[in-house]
C-alpha positions in Angstrom: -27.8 27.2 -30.8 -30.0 28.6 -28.1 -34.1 28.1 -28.5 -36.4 30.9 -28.1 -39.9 30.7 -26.4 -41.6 30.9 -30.8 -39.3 28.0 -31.0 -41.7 25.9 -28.7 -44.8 24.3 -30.2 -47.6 26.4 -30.2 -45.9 29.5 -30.3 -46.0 30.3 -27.0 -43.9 30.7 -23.5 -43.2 27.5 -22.4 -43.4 26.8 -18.1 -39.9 29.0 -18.2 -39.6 32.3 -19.7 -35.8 32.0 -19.7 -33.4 31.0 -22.9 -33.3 26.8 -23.1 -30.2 25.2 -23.7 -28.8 22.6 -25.6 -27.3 19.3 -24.2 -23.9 20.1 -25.0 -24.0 23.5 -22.7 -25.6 21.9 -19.8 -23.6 19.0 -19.8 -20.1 20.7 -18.3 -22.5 22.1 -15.5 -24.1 19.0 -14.0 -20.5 16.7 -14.6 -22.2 14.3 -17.3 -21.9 13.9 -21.0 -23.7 15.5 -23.5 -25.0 11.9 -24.9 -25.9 11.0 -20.8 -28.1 14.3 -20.4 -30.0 13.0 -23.8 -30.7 9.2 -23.1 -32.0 9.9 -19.4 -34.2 13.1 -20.8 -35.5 10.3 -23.8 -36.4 7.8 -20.9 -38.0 10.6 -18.9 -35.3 10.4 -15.9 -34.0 13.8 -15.8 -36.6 17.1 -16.5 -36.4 18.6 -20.1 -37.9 20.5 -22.7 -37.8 19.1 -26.4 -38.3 21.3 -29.1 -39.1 19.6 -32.1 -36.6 16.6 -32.1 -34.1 18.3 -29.8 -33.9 17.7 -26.0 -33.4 21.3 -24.3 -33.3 22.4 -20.7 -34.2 25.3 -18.9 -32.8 26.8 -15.7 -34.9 25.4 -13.6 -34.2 22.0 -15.2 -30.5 22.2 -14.8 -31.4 23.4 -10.9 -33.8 20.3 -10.3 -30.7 18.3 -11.9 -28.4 19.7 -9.8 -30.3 18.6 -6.5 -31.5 15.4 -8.1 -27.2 14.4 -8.4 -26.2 15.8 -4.5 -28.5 13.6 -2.9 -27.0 10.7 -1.1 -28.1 7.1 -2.6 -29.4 5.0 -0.5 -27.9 2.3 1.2 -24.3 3.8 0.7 -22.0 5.3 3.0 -21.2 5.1 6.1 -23.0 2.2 8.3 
């Protein structure tokens, strides 16, 4: 089930005009679980919209995610 922007509280156009999607739809593109994508949005790791109870992400969420996962950590790797 996809949100719509009178899904949103308050009625209006959240920061994204695009569709959000649920958990279970993002989770294939970034390489995690569905259950991983909803315990780092609940601790605030990962961006995210929630409407009502639900965690939801918008394109530009699953974007940020997607360059937030590429970068290199630190102190691995080559020496």
């Amino acid at each position: 089930m996809q949100a719509t922007k009178r899904d949103i509280p308050g009625g209006g156009p959240g920061p994204s005009e695009d569709a959000l999607i649920p958990p279970e739809d993002v989770a294939p593109i970034i390489g995690k679980s569905a259950r991983w994508l909803k315990e780092q949005a609940r601790a605030g790791r990962i961006p995210h919209r929630r409407v009502g109870r639900s965690y939801m992400f918008a394109s530009e969420d699953i974007e940020a995610m997607k360059a937030q996962f590429q970068r290199p950590v630190a102190g691995r790797g080559t020496a």
